[in-house]
C-alpha positions in Angstrom: 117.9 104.9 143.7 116.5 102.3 141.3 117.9 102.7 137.8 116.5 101.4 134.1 118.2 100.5 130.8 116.0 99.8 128.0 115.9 99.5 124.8 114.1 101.7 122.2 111.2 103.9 123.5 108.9 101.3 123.7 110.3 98.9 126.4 108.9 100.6 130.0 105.6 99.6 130.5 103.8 97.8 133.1 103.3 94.4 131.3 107.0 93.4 130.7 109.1 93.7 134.4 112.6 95.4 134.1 116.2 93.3 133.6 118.4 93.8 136.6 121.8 93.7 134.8 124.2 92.2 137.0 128.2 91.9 136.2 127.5 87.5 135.9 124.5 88.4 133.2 127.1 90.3 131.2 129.6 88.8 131.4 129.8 87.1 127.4 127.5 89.9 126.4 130.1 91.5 123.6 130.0 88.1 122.0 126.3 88.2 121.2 125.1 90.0 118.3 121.7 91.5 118.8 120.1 92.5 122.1 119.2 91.0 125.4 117.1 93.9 125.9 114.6 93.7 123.6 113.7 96.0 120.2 110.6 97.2 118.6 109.0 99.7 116.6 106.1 101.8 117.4 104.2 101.7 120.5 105.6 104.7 121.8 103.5 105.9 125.2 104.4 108.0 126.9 101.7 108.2 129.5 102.5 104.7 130.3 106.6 105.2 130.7 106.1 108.5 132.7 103.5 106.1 135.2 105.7 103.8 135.1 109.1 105.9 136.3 106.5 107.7 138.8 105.7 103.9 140.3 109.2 103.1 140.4 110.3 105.6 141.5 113.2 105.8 138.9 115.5 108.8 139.3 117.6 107.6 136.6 116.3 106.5 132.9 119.1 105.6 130.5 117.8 105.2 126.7 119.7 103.3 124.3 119.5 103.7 120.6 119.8 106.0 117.2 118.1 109.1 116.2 114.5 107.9 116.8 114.9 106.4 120.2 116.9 110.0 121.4 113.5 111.9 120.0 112.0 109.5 122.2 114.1 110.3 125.2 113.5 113.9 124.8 110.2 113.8 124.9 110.2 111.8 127.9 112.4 114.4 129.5 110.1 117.0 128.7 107.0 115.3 130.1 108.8 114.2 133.2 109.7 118.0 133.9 105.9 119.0 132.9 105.0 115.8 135.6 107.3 117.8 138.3 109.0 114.2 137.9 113.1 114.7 139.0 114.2 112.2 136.7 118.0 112.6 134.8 117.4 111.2 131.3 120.6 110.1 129.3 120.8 109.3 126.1 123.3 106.4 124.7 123.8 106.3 121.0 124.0 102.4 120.2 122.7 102.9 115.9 124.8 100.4 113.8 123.7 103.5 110.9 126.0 106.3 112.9 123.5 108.8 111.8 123.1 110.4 115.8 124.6 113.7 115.1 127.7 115.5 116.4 129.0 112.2 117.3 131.8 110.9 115.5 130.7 107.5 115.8 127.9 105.1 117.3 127.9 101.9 119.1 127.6 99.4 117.4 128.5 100.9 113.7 132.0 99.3 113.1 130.5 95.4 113.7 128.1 96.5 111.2 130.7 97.7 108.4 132.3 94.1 109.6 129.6 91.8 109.3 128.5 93.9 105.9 132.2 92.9 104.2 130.9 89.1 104.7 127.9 90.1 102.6 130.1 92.0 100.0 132.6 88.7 99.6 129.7 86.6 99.1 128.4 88.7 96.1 131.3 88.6 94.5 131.6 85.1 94.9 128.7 84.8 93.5 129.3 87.6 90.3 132.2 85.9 89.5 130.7 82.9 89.0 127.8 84.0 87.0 128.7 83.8 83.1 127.9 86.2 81.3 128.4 89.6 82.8 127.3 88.1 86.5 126.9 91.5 89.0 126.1 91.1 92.6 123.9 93.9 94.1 124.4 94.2 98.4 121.9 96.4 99.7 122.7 98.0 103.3 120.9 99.2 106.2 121.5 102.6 107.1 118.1 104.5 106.1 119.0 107.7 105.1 122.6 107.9 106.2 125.6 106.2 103.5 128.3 105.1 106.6 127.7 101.7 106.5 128.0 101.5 102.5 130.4 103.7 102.1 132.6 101.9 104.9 132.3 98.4 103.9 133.1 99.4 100.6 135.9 101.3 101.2 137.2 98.6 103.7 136.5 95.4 101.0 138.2 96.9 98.5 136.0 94.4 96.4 133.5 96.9 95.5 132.9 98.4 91.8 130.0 101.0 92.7 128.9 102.0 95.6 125.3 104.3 95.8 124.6 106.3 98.9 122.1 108.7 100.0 124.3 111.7 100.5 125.3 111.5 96.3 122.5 111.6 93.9 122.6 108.7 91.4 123.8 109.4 87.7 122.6 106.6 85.8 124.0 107.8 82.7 126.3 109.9 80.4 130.1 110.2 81.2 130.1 110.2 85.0 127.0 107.8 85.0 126.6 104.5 87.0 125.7 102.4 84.1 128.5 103.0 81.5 131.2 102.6 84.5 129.7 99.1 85.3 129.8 97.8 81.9 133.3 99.0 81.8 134.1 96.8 85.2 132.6 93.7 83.6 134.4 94.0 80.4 137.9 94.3 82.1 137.0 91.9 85.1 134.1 89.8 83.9 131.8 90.5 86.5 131.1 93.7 89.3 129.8 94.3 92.9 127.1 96.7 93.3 127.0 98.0 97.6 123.3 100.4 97.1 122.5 101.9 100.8 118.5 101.7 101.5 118.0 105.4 101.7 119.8 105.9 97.8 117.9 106.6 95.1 114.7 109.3 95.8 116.0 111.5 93.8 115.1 108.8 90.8 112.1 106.6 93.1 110.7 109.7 94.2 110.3 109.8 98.7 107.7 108.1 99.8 104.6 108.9 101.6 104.1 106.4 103.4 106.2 105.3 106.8 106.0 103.0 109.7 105.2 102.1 112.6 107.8 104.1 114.8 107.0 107.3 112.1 110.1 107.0 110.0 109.1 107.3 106.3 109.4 104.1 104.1 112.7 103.9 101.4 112.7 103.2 97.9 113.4 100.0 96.6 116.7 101.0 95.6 117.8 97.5 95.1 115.5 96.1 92.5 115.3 99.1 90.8 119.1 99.3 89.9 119.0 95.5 88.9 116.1 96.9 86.3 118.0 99.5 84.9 120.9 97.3 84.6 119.9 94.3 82.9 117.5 97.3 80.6 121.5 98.4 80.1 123.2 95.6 78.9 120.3 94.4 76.7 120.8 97.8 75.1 124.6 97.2 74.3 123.5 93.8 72.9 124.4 91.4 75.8 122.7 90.0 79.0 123.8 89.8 83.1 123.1 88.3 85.2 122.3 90.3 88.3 121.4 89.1 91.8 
């Protein structure tokens, strides 16, 4: 009863032959970051899988990855039963973004919120070396899910602000972003900034546009809050010096 494990929704086809995983070809696999499967986006068809399982004759199909990859898998189960194709598709949820819902948490999300915390210390290496007013800005994956920000921030302990998707972003007045950074710099003399990619439409507006696997394009959270700072603190009479 052959069986497949791939990666994304892309990886059965007919040009690239399957990776027997064996218990020797695992072995140091949970040192290695990455995959030894393969990843891509796009390229999703599924008149080429379902041929492809058919030729095999694959009774078994076990899909690893986050949201977009499961809507994959579905749709592949759905064809296969429209093909009269007996084939038990099971989904894995490997997403470092834990966005795969009603499940507590992915594979692969807590070396993300690790390896982000090495990203966080080097910002504020870097802030606190900056003179004047020197703020470090971390943007982190996610899309629109704040796990990963919200996480590493909570587990650095080195982080000032931290913007996710699930909060909308108030820039000023009492409760705003702004004042409470210039309030960090002046007691600290410098601040970190962790922004997740999906924060911000409600000031960048969503885009239009998207990719090549159909998952709309983010705004440039990032940049935009260093604008708005430096605008900020040239407003109060002083520069930063934001990276």
């Amino acid at each position: 009863m052959p069986t497949i494990t791939c990666s994304q929704t892309i990886c059965i086809h007919t040009q690239t032959p399957p990776i027997e995983l064996t218990p020797s070809s695992v072995e140091n696999i949970h040192h290695d970051g990455g995959t030894i499967l393969g990843s891509s986006r796009g390229g999703f068809d599924i008149d080429k899988i379902c041929d492809f399982i058919k030729s095999k004759k694959i009774k078994q199909l076990y899909v690893i990855g986050g949201d977009g990859t499961h809507r994959g898998a579905f749709k592949i189960h759905e064809t296969c039963m429209e093909r009269g194709l007996h084939v038990a598709v099971a989904g894995v949820p490997k997403t470092i973004d834990n966005d795969v819902d009603y499940l507590d948490r992915s594979f692969g999300f807590l070396s993300s919120v690790e390896a982000a915390q090495s990203a966080i210390r080097a910002a504020k290496v870097e802030a606190s070396c900056n003179l004047p007013n020197g703020i470090g800005i971390v943007k982190l994956m996610g899309r629109s899910s704040g796990f990963i920000a919200a996480h590493a921030s909570l587990g650095s302990g080195d982080v000032d602000l931290c913007l996710i998707p699930e909060v909308p972003i108030v820039l000023e007045g009492p409760t705003g972003c702004l004042p409470h950074l210039w309030k960090r710099v002046k007691k600290k003399g410098y601040a970190v900034v962790v922004v997740a990619e999906g924060a911000g439409e409600e000031l960048l507006g969503a885009s239009t546009e998207t990719d090549a696997s159909g998952n709309k394009k983010l705004p440039q959270i990032g940049e935009y809050m260093k604008k708005v700072i430096n605008e900020y603190f040239k407003e109060q009479g002083e520069d930063a010096t934001v990276k």
